[in-house]
VOPAGU-2260 file (C-alpha; in pm, 1 decimal, decimal comma):
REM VOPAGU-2260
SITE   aa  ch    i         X         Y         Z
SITE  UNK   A    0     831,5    1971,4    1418,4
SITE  UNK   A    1    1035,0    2255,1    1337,8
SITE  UNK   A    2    1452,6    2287,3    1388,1
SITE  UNK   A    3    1593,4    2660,0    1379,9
SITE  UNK   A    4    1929,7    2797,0    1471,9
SITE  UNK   A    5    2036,1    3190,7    1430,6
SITE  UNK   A    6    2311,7    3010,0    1185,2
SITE  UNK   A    7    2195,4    2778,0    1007,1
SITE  UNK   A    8    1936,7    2621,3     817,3
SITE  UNK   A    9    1752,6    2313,0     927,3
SITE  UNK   A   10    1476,7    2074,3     764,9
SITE  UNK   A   11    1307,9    1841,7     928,3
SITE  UNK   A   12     973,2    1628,8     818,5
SITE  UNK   A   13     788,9    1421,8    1034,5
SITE  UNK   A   14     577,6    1125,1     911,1
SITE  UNK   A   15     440,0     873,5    1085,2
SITE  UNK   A   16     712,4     909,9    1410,5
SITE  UNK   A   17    1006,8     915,2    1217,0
SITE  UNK   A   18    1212,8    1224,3    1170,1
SITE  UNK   A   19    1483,3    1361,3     952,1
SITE  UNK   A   20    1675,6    1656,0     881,9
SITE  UNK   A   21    1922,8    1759,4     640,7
SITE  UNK   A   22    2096,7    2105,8     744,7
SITE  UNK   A   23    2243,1    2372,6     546,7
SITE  UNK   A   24    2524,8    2611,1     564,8
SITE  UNK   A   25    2569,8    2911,7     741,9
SITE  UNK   A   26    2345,7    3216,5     512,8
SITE  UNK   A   27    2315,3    3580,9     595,9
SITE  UNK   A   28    2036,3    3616,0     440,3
SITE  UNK   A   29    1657,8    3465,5     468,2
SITE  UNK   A   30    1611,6    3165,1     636,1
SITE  UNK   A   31    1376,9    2851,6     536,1
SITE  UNK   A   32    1246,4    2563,7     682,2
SITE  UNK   A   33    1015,2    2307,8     571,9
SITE  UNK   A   34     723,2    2051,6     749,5
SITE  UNK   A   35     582,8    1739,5     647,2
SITE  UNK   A   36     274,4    1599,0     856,3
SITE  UNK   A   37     127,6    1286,1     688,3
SITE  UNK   A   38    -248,6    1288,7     700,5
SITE  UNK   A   39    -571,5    1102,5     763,4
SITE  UNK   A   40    -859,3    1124,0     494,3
SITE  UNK   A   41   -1080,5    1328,1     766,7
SITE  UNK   A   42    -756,1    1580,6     806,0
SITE  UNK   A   43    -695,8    1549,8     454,7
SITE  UNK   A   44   -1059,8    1630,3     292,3
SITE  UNK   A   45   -1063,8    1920,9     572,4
SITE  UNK   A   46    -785,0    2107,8     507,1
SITE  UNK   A   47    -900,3    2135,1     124,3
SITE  UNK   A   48   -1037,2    2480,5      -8,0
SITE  UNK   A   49   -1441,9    2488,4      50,7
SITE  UNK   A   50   -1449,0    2521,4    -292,6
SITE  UNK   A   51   -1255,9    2403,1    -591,0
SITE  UNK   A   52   -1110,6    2737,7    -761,4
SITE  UNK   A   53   -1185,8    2635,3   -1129,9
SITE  UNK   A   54   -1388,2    2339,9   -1384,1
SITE  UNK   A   55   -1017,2    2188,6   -1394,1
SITE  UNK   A   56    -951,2    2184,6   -1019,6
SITE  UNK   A   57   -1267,2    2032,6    -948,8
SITE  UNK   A   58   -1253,7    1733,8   -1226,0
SITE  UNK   A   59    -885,4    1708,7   -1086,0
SITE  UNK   A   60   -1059,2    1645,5    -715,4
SITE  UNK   A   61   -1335,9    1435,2    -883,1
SITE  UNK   A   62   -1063,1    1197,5    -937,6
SITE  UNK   A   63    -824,9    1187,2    -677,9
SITE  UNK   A   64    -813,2     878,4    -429,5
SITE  UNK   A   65    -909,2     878,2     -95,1
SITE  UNK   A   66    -580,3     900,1     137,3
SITE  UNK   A   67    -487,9     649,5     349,3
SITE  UNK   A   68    -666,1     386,1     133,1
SITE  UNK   A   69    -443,9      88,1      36,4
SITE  UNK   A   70    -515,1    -263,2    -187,4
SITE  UNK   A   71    -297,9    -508,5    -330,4
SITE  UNK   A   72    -198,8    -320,7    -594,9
SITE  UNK   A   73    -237,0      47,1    -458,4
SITE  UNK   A   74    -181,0     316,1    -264,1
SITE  UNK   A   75    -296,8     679,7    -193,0
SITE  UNK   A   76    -160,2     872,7      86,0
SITE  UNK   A   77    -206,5    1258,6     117,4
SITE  UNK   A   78      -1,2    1473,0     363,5
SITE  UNK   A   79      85,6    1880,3     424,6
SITE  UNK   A   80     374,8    2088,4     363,3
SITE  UNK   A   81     464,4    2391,3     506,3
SITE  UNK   A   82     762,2    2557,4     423,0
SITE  UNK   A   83     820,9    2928,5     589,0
SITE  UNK   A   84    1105,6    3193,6     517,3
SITE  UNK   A   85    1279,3    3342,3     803,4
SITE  UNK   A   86    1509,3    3692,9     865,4
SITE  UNK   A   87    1625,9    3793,5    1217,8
SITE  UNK   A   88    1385,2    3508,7    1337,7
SITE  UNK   A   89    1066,7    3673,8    1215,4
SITE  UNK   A   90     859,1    3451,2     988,4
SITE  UNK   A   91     848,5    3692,8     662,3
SITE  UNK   A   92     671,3    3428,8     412,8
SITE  UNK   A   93     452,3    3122,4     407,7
SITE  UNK   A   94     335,4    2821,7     165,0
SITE  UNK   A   95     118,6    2569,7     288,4
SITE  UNK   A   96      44,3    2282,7      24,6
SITE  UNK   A   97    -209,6    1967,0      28,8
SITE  UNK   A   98     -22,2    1677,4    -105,8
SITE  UNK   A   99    -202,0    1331,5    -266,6
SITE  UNK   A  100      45,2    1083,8    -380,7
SITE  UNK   A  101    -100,9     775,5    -560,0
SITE  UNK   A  102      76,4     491,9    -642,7
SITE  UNK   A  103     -59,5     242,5    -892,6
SITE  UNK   A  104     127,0     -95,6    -943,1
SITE  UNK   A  105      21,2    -406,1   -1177,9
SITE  UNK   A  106      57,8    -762,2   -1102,4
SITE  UNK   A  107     215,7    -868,4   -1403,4
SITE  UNK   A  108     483,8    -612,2   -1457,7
SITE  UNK   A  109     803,5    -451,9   -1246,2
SITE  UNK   A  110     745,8    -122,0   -1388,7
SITE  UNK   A  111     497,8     105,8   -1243,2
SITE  UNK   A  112     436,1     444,4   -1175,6
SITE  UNK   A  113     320,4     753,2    -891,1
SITE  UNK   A  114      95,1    1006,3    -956,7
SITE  UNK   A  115     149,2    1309,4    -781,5
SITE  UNK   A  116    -120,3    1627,7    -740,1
SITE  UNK   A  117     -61,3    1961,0    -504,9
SITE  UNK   A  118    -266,2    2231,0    -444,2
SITE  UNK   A  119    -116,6    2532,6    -280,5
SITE  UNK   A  120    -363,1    2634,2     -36,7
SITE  UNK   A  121    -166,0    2980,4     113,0
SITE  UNK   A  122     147,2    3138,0     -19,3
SITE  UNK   A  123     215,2    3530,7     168,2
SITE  UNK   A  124     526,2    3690,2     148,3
SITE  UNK   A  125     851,1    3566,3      62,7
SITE  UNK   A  126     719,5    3220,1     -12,3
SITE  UNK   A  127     556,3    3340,6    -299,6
SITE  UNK   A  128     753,4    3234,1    -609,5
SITE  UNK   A  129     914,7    2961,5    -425,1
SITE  UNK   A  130    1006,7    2681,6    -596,9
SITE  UNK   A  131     902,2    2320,2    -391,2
SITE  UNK   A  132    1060,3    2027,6    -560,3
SITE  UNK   A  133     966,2    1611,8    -434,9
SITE  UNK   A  134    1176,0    1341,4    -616,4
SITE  UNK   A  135    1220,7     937,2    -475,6
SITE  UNK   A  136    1452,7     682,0    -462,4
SITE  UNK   A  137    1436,3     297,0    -346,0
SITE  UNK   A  138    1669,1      60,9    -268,2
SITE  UNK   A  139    1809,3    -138,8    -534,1
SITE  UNK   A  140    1730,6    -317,5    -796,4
SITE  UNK   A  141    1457,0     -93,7    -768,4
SITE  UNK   A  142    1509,9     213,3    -972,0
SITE  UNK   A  143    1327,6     578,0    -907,4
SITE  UNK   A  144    1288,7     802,0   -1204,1
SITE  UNK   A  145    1095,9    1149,7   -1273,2
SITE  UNK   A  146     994,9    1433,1   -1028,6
SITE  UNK   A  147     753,4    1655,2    -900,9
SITE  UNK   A  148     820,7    2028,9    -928,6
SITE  UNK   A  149     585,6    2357,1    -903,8
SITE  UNK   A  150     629,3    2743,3    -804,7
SITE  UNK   A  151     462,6    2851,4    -494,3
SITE  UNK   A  152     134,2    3084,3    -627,1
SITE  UNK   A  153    -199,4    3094,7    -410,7
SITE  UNK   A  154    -426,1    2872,1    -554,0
SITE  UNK   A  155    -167,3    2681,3    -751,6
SITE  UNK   A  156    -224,5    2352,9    -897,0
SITE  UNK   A  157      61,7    2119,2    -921,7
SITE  UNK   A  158     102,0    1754,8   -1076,3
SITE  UNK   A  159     359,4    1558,4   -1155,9
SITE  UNK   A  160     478,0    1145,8   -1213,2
SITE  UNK   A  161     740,6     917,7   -1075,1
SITE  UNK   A  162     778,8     618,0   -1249,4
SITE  UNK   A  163     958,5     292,9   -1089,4
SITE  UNK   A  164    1122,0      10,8   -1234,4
SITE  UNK   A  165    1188,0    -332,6    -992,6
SITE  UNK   A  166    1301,2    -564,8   -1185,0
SITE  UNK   A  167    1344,9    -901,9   -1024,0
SITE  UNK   A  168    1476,2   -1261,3   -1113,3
SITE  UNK   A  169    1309,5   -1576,5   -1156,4
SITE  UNK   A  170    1198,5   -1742,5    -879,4
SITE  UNK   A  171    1290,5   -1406,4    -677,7
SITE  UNK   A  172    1138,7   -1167,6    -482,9
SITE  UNK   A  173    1220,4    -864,0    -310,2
SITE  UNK   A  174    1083,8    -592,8     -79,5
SITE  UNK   A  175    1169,6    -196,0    -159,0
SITE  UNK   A  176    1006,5     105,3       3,8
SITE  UNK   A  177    1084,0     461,8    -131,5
SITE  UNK   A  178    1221,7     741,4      -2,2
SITE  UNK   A  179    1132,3    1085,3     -63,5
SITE  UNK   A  180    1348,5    1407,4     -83,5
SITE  UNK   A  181    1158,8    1738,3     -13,7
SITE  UNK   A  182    1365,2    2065,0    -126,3
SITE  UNK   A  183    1182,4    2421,7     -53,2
SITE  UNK   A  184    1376,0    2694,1    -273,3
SITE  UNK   A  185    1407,0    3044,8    -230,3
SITE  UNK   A  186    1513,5    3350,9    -350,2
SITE  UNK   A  187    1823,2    3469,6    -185,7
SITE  UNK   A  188    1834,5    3196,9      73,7
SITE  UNK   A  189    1986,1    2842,8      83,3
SITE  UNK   A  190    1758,8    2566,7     -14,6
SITE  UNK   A  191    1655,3    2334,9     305,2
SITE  UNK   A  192    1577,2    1992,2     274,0
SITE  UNK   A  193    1412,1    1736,6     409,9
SITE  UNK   A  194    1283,2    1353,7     389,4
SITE  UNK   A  195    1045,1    1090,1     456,5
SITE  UNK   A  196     959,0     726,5     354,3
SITE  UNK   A  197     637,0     568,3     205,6
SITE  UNK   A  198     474,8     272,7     210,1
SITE  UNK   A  199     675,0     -23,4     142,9
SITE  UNK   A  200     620,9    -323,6    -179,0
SITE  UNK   A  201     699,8    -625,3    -284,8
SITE  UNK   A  202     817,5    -722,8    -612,6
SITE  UNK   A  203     821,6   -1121,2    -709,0
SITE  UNK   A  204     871,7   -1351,3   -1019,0
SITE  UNK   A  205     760,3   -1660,8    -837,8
SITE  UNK   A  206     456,3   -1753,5    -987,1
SITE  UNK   A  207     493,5   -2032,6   -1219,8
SITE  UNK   A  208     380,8   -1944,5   -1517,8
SITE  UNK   A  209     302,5   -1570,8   -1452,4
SITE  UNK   A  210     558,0   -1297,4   -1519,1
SITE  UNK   A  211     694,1   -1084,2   -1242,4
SITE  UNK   A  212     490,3    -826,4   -1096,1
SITE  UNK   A  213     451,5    -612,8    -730,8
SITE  UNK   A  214     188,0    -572,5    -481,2
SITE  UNK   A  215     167,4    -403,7    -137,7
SITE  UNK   A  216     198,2    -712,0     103,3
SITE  UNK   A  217      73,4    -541,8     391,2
SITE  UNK   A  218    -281,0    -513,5     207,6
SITE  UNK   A  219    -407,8    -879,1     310,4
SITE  UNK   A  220    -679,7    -983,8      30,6
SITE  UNK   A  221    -976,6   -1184,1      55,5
SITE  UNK   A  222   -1100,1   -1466,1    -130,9
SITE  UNK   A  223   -1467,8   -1404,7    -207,6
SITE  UNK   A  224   -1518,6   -1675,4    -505,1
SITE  UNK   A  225   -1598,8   -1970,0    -282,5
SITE  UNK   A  226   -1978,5   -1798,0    -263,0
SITE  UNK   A  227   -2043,9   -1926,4    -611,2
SITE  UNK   A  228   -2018,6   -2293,6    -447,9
SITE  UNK   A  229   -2301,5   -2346,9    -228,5
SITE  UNK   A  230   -2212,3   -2646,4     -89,2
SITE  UNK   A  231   -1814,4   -2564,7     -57,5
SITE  UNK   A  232   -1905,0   -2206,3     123,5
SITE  UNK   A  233   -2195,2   -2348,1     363,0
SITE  UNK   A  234   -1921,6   -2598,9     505,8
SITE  UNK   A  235   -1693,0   -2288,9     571,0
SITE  UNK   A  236   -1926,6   -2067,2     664,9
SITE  UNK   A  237   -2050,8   -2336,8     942,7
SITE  UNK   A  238   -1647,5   -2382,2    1007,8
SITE  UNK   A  239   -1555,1   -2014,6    1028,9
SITE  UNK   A  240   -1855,0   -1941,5    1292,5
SITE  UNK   A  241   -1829,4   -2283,3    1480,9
SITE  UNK   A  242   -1441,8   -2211,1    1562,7
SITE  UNK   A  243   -1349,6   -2067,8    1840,8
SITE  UNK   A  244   -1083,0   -1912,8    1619,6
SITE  UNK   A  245   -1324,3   -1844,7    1324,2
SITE  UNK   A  246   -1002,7   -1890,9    1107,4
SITE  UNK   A  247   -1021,5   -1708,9     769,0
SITE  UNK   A  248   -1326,4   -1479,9     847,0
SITE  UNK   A  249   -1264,8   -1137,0     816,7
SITE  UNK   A  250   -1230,5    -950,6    1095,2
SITE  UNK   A  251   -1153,0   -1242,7    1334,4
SITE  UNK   A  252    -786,6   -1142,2    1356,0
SITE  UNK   A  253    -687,9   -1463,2    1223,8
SITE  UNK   A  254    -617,7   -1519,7     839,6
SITE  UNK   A  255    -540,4   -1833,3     630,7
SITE  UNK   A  256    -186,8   -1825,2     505,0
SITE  UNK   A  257     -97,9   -1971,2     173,5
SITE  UNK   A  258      72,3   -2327,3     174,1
SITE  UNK   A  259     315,3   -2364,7    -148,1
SITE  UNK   A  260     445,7   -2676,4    -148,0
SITE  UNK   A  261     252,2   -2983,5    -295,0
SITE  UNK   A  262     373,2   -3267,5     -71,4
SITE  UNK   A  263     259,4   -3004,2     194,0
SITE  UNK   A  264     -84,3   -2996,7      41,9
SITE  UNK   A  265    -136,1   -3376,2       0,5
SITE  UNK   A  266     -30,7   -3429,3     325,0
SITE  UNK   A  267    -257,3   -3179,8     480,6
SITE  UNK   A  268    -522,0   -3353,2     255,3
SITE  UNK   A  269    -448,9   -3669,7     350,4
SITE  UNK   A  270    -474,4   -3608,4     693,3
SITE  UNK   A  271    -860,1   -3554,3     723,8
SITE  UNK   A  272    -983,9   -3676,2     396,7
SITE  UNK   A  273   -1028,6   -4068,1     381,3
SITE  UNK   A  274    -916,2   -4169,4      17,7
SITE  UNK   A  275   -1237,5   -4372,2     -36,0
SITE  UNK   A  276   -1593,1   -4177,3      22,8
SITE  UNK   A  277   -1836,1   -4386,2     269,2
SITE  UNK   A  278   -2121,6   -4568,0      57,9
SITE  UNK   A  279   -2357,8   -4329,0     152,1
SITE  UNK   A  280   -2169,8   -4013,3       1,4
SITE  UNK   A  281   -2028,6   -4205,0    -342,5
SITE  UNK   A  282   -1985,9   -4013,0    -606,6
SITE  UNK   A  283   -1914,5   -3633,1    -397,3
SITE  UNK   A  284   -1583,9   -3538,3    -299,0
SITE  UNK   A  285   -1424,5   -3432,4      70,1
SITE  UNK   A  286   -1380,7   -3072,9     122,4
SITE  UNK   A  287   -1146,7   -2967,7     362,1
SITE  UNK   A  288   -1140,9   -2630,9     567,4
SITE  UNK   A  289    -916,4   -2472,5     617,8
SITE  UNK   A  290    -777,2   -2537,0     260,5
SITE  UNK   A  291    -516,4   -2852,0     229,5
SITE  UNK   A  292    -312,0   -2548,4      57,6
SITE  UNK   A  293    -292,1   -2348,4     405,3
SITE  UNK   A  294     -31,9   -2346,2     640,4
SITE  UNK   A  295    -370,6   -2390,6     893,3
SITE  UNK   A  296    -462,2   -2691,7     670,8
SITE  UNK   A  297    -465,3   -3081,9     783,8
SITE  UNK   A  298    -466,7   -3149,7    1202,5
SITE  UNK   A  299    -281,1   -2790,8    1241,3
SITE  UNK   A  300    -561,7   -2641,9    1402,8
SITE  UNK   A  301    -784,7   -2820,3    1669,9
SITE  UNK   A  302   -1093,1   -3003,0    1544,4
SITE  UNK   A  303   -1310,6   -2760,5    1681,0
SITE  UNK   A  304   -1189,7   -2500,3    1409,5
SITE  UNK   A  305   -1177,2   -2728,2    1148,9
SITE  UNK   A  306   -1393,1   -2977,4     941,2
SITE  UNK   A  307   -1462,9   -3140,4     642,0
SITE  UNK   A  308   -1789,5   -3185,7     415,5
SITE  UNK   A  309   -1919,3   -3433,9      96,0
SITE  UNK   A  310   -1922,8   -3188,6    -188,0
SITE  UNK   A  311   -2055,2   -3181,6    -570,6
SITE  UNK   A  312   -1740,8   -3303,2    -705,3
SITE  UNK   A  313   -1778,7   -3037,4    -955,5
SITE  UNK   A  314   -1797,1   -2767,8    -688,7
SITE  UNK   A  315   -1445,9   -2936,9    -555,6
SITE  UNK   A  316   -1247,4   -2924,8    -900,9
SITE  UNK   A  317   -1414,7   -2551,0    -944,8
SITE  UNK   A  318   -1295,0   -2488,5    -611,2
SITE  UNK   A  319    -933,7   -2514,9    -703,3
SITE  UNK   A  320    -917,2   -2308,5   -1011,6
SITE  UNK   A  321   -1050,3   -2049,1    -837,2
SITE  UNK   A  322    -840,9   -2062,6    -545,4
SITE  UNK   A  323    -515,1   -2047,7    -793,4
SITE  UNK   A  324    -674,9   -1776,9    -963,1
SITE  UNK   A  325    -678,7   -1531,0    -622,1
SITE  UNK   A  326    -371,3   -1662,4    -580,7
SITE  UNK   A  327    -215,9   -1535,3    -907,2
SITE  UNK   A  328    -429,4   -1235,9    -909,8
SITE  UNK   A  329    -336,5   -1116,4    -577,6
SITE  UNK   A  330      27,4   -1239,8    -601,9
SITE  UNK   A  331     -14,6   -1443,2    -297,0
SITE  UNK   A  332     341,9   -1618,9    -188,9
SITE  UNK   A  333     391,9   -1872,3      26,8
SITE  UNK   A  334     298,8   -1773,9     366,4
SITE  UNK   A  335     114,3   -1472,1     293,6
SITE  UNK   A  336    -216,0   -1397,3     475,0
SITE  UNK   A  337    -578,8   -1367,1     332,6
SITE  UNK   A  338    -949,2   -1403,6     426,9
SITE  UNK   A  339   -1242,2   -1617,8     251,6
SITE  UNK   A  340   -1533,5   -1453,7     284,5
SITE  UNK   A  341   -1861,4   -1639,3     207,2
């Protein structure tokens, strides 16, 4: 979406139905505006060049993410600019660049950092020798540093790093998204502006025993250790597909959520587990499904999406070291979703 007037200049990106503009003063001479469209992976991989223009473009291609793709701990989105140059309303110049921002993040530290790559797939006219800048910012605590910066030349190859810092106190935790500041610069002509936001985190230093680190909480993970159990992932996989609900399965729209508190837990155990095994299953342990540490654990849940099973009690005290361990390693809080998959 483009905003023009005959005196001044407007900016306006659009990404993912939000809009905003920033507009300049009056200028006499060339106009500029600039466009943001935020793009799939299909969109993405076909508005690239057919062919890399050198060995370095191609190794930088090689490794680029995929846009769009998000997990736990990152991010890649990819997105075009255009940016034109304007006099007497006649388009006299024009850049159009193929963004990929990725964002990497690490579970066991606040500070992390963006990678950003263009390639300038048309400059013509007026455009050419432009100067496109990109910087962020996030809310605080969270603190933006760095920038991305390049001159407008066909076939141009542009990188550049952000680096964030989100620090957090124990026992905290605290959401941030950034916000990014487009600036197309001309000669002879006032630099327009414009903005949009990316994906939001969360940074956390409630893990006991873990420092603070940041994930994307929006990514849900899923818990794929329980297949080195047989017994322990038979009894969920015959749970999961008996359910109506099919709780925790991927792709059954409805995840386990993590339960925190340990009075929670015992009580959700206690609930279907008898304290003493029958004679005939001395010796094993009760597993419970959905997990005691689930909000879905205990009688939540109807019986019919629900059960329990005599296990190898070494498969049960396994069981729960692993289940910490996704826990830490995904940075899973108390009420956050995941799947088991088995």
């Amino acid at each position: 979406m483009k905003v023009k007037s005959a005196w001044a200049v407007a900016a306006a990106v659009c990404m993912a139905g939000s809009l905003a503009a920033v507009p300049a003063g009056a200028d006499e001479g060339p106009r500029l505006d600039i466009d943001y469209r935020k793009l799939s992976a299909k969109a993405f991989k076909a508005l690239a060049p057919a062919k890399p223009r050198s060995a370095k473009a191609k190794a930088r291609r090689a490794a680029a993410c995929t846009p769009t793709t998000l997990t736990r701990t990152s991010s890649c989105n990819g997105g075009e600019i255009t940016a034109s140059v304007y006099r007497r309303g006649v388009v006299t110049g024009t850049v159009t660049v193929r963004l990929a921002q990725h964002v990497s993040m690490n579970i066991k530290s606040t500070d992390f950092s963006e990678d950003i790559s263009a390639e300038v797939l048309r400059a013509t006219g007026e455009a050419v020798g432009g100067t496109l800048t990109l910087t962020s910012d996030c809310a605080s605590p969270c603190k933006a540093a760095g920038r991305f910066e390049g001159v407008m030349r066909p076939g141009g190859q542009i990188d550049g790093k952000i680096s964030y810092s989100s620090p957090v106190g124990a026992g905290q935790a605290h959401a941030a998204r950034p916000h990014y500041t487009i600036t197309f610069a001309s000669a002879g002509a006032t630099p327009t502006t414009g903005s949009f936001e990316g994906l939001g985190w969360r940074c956390d230093h409630a893990l006991r025993g873990q420092r603070a680190g940041c994930v994307y909480p929006s990514h849900t993970p899923t818990l794929t250790t329980m297949q080195q159990l047989p017994a322990i992932a038979a009894h969920i996989r015959g749970v999961q597909n008996r359910g109506p609900g099919h709780y925790g399965r991927p792709g059954s729209g409805n995840p386990l959520h993590r339960e925190a508190d340990r009075a929670t837990q015992d009580a959700n155990r206690g609930a279907v587990c008898p304290r003493i095994p029958p004679v005939q299953h001395v010796g094993k342990s009760c597993d419970e499904y959905p997990f005691a540490a689930t909000k879905e654990g205990g009688t939540t849940l109807g019986t019919a999406d629900r059960g329990i099973a005599w296990v190898p009690l070494l498969e049960q005290r396994r069981q729960g070291g692993m289940l910490r361990t996704f826990y830490y390693a995904n940075r899973v809080l108390d009420g956050d979703a995941f799947w088991v998959q088995v």
